[in-house]
PASEBA-1860 file (N, C-alpha, C; in nm, 3 decimals):
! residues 183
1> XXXXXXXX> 0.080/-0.118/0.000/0.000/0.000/0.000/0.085/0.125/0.000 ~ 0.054/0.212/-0.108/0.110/0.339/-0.097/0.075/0.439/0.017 ~ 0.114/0.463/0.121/0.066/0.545/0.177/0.092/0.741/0.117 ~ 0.007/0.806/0.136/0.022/0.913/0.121/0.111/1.035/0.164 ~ 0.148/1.102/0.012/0.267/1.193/0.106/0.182/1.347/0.166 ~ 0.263/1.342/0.284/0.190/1.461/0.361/0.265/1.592/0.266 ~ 0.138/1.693/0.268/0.183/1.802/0.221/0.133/1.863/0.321 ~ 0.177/2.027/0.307/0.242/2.130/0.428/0.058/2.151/0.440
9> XXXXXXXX> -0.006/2.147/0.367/-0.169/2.178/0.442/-0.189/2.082/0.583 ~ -0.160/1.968/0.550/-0.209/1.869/0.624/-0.146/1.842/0.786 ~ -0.008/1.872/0.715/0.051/1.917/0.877/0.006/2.062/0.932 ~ -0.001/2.020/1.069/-0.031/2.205/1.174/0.059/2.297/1.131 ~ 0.044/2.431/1.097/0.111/2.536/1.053/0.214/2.564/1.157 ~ 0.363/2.560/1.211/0.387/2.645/1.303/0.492/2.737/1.256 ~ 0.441/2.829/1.233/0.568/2.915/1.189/0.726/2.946/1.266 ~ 0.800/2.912/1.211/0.980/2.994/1.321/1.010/3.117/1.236
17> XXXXXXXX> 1.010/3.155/1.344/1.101/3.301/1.264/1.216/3.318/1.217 ~ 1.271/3.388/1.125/1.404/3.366/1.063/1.527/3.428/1.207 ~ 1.473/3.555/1.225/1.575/3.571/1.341/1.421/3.615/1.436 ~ 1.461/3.570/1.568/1.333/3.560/1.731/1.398/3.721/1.775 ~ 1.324/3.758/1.764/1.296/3.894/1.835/1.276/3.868/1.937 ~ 1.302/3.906/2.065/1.236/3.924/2.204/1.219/4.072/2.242 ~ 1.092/4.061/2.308/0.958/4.177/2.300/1.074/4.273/2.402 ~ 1.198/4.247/2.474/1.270/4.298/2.577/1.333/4.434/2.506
25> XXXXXXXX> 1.387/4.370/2.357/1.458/4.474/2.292/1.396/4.675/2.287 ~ 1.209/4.595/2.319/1.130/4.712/2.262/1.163/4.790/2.418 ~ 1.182/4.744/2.509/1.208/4.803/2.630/1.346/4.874/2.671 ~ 1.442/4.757/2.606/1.590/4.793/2.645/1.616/4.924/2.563 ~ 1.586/4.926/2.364/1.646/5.019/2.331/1.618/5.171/2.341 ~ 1.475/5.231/2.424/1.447/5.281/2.399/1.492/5.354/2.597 ~ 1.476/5.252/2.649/1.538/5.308/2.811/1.709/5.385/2.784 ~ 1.781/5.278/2.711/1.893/5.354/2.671/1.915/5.485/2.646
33> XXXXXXXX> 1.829/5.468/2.525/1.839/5.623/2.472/1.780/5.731/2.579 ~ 1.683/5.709/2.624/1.625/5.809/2.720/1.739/5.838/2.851 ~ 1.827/5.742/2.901/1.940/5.752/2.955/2.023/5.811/2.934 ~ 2.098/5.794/2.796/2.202/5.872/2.730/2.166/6.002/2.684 ~ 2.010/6.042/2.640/1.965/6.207/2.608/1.950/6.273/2.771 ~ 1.949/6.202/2.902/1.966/6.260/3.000/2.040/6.271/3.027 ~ 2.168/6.211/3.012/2.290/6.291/3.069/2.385/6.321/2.940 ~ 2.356/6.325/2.875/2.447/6.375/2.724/2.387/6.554/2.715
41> XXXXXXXX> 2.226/6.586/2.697/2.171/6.669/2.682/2.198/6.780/2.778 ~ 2.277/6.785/2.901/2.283/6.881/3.012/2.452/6.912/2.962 ~ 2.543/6.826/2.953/2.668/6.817/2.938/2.684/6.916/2.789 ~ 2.621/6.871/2.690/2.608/6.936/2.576/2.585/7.076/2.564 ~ 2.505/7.105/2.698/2.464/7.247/2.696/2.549/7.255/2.758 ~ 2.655/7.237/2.874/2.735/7.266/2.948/2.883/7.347/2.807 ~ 2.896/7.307/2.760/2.995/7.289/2.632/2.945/7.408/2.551 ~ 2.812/7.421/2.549/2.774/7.545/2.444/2.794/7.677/2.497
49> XXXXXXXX> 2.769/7.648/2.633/2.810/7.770/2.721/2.925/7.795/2.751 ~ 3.012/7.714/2.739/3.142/7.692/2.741/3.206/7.797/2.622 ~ 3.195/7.766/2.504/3.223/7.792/2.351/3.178/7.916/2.355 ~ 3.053/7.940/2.449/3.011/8.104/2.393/3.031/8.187/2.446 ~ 3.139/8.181/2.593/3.255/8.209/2.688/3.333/8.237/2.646 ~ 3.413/8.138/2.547/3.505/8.147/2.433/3.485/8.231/2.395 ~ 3.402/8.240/2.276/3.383/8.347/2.178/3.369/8.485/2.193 ~ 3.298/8.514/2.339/3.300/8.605/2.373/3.430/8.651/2.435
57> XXXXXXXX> 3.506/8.578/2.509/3.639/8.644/2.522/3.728/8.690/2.372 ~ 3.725/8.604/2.278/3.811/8.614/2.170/3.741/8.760/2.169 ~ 3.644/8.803/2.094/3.589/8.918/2.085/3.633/9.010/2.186 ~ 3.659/9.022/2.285/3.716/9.102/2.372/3.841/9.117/2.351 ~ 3.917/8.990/2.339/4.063/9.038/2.294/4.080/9.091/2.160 ~ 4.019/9.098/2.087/4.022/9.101/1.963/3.948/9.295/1.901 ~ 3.845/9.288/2.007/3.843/9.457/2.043/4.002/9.501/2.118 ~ 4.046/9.480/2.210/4.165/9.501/2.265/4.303/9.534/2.198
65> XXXXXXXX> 4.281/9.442/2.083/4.405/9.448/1.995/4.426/9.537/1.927 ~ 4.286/9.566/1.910/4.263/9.659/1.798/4.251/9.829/1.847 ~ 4.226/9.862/1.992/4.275/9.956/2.048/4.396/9.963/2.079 ~ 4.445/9.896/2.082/4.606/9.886/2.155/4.690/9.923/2.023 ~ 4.615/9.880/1.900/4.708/9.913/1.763/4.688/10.019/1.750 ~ 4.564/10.049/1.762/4.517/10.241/1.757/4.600/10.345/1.810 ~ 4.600/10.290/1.933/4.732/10.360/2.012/4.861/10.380/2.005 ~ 4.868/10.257/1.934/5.017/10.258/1.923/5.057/10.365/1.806
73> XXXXXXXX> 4.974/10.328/1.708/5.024/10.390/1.544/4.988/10.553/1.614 ~ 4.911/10.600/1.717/4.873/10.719/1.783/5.041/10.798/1.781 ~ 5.060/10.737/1.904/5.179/10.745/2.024/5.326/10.746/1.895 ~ 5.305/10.652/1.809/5.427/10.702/1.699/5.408/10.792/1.651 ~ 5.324/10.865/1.610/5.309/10.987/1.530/5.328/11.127/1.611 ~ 5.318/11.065/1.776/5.346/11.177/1.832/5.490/11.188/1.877 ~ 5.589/11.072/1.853/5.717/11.062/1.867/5.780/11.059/1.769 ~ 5.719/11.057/1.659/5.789/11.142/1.529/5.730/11.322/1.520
81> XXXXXXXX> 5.703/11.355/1.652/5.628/11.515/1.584/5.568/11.513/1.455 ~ 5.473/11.454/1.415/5.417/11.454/1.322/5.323/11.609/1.313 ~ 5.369/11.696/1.231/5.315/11.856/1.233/5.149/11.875/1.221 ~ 5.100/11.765/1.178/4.879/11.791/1.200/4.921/11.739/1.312 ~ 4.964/11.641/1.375/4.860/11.603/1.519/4.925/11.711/1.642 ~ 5.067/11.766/1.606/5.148/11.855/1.698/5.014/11.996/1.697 ~ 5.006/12.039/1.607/4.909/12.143/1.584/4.720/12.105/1.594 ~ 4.676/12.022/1.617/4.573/11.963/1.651/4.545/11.982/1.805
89> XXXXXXXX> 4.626/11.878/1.839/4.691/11.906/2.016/4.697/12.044/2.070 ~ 4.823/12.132/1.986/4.779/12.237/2.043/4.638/12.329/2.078 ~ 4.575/12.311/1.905/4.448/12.356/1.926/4.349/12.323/2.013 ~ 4.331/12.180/2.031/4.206/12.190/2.123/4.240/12.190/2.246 ~ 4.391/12.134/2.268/4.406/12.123/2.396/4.442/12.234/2.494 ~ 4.566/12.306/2.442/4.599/12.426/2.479/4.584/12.553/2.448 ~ 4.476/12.598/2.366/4.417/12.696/2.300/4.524/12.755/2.228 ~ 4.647/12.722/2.139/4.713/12.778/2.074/4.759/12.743/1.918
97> XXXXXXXX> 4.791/12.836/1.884/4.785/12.802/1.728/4.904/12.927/1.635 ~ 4.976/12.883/1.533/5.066/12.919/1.522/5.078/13.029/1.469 ~ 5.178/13.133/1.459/5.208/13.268/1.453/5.138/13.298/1.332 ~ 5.173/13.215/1.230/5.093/13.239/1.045/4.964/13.192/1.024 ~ 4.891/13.139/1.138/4.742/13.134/1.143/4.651/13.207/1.243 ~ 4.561/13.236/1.130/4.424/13.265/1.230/4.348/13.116/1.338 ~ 4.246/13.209/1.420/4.217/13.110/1.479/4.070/13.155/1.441 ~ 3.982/13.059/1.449/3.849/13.071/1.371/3.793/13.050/1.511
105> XXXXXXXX> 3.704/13.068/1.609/3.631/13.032/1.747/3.514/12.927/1.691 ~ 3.491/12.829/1.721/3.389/12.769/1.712/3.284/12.707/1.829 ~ 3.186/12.654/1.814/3.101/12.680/1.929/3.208/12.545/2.016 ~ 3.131/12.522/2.107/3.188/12.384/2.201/3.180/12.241/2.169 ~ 3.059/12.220/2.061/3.042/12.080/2.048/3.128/12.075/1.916 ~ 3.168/12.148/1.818/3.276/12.165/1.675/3.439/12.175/1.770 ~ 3.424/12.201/1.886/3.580/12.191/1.932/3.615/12.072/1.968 ~ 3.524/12.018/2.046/3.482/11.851/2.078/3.488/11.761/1.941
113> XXXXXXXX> 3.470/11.792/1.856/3.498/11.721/1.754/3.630/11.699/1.663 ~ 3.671/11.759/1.756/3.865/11.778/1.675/3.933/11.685/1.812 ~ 3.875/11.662/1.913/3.996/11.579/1.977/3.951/11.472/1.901 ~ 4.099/11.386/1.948/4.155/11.310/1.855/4.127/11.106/1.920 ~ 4.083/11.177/2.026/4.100/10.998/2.115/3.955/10.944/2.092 ~ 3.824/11.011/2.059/3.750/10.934/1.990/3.715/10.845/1.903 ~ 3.841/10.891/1.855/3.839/10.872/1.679/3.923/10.721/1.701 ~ 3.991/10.749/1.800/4.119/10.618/1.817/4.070/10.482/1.870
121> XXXXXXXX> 3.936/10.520/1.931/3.846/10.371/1.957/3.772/10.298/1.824 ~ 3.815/10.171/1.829/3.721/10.139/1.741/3.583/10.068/1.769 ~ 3.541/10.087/1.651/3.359/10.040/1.737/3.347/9.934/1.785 ~ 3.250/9.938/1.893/3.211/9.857/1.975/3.220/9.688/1.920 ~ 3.220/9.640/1.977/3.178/9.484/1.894/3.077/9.403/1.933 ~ 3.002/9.346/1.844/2.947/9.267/1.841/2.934/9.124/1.905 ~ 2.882/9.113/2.049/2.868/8.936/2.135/2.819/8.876/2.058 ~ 2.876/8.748/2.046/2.798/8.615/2.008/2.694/8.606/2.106
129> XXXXXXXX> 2.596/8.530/2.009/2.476/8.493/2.118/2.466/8.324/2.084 ~ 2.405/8.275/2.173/2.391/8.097/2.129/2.237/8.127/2.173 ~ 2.179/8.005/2.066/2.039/7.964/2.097/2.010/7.851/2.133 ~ 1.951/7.821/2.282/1.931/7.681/2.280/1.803/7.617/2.222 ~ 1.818/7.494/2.181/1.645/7.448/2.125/1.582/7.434/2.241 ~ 1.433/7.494/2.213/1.355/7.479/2.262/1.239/7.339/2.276 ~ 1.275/7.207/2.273/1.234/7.089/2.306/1.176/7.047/2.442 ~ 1.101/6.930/2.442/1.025/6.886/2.547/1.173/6.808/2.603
137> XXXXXXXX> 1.187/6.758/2.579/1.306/6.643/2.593/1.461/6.759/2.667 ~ 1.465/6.867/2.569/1.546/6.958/2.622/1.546/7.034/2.763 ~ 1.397/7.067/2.762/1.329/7.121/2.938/1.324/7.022/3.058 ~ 1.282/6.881/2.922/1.297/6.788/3.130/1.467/6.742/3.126 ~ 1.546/6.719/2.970/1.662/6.709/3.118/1.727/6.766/3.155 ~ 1.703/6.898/3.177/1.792/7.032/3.193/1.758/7.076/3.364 ~ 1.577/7.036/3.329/1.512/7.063/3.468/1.529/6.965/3.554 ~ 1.507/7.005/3.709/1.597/6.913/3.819/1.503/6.802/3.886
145> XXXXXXXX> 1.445/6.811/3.828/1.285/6.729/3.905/1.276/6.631/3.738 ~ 1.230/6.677/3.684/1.195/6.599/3.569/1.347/6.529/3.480 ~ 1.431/6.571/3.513/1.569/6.483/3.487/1.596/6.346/3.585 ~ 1.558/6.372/3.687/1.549/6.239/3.801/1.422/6.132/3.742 ~ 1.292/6.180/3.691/1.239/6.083/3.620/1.236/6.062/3.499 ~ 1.346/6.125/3.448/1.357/6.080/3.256/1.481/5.972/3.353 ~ 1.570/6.018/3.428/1.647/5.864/3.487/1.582/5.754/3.528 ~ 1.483/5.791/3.608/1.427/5.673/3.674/1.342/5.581/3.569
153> XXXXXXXX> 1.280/5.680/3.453/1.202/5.556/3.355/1.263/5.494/3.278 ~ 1.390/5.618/3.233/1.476/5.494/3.165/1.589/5.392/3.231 ~ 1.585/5.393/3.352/1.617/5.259/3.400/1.552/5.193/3.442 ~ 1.424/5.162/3.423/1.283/5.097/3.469/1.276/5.051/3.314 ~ 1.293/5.103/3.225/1.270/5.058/3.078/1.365/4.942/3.045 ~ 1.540/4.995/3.068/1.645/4.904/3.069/1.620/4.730/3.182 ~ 1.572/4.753/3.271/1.536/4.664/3.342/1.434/4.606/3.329 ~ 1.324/4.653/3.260/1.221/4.546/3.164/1.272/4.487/3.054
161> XXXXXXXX> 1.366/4.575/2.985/1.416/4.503/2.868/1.509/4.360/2.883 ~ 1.524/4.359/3.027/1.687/4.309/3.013/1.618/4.159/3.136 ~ 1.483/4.187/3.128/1.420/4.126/3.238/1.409/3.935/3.082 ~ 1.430/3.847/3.180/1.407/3.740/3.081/1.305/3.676/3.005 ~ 1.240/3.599/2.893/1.141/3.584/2.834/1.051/3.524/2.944 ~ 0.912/3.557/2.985/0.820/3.455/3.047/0.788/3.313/3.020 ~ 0.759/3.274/2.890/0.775/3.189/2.816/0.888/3.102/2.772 ~ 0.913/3.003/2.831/0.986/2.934/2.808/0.976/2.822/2.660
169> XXXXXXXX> 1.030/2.812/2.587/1.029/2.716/2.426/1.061/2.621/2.496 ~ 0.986/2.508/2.461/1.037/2.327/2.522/1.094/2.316/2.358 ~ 1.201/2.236/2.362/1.196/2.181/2.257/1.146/2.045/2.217 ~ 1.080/1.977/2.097/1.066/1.882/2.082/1.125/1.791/2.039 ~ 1.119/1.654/2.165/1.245/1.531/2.095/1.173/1.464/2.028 ~ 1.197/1.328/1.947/1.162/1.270/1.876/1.113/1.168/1.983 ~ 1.014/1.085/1.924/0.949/0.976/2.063/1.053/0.926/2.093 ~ 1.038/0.884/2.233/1.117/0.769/2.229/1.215/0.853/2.357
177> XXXXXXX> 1.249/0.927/2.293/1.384/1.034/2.373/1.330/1.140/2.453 ~ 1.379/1.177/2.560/1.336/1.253/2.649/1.378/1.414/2.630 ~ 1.290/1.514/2.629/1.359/1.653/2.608/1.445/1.714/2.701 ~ 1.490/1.798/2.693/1.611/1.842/2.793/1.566/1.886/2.934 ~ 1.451/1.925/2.944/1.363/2.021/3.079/1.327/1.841/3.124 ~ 1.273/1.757/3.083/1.219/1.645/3.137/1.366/1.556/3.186 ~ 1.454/1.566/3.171/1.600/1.496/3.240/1.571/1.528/3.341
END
């Protein structure tokens, strides 16, 4: 007698998966991250404030330099007697002016406009500013209350993930032979 060949209808369907996911991963990877954006995200801002410390000093030295050159190229011209700034000086400073010139009177704010050390600053400069993002994620882990429970869930998340399957797989032996849990 021929007996019949079984085809895949006739046997019970049980599907295996090519690679087994465990439902833990959905817990572990996501506690991680909520871990690492809590203490990466405060440090990060720590660093931006840092840099914009920086920048703002460079800018200070960098106004500095640039008065200090002012001055300097000043201070040579007055140690070479340079004949406009010798006669400049005199004028506003010491009300005098030389034998072959007139002196013209002008009001007070046109006399104010001939000294010379105004002129020798250069303009003000410009601070860097930094912007931080404005995020949900950014406010709790920055803030001191809600950073202790972005910690606490994501190590409540890591510890579900990392918690073991409920379900245990028996495997099946062939009759006869005993499976490994039944030894």
């Amino acid at each position: 007698m021929d007996e019949p060949v079984p085809t895949a209808h006739d046997q019970p369907s049980r599907r295996v998966p090519l690679i087994p996911l465990d439902a833990g991963w959905l817990f572990l990877l996501p506690g991680i991250a909520l871990v690492a954006a809590t203490v990466l995200i405060p440090a990060f801002d720590d660093l931006g404030a840092a840099q914009l410390e920086r920048d703002k000093l460079r800018v200070v030295e960098n106004h500095a330099q640039r008065r200090l050159e002012n001055y300097s190229l000043y201070l040579d011209a007055l140690r070479r007697a340079d004949e406009d700034l010798t006669l400049s000086l005199a004028a506003t400073h010491l009300n005098l002016a030389p034998v072959d010139r007139t002196v013209i009177v002008m009001p007070d704010q046109a006399r104010a406009s001939l000294n010379p050390y105004p002129a020798l600053e250069p303009p003000s400069p410009r601070m860097p500013t930094r912007v931080t993002p404005d995020t949900v994620l950014q406010r709790w882990a920055t803030h001191e209350r809600a950073r202790l429970w972005l910690l606490a869930s994501g190590a409540m998340c890591i510890l579900l993930g990392l918690l073991p399957p409920t379900a245990r797989r028996r495997e099946r032996a062939p009759r006869g032979e005993f499976s490994p849990a039944q030894r």
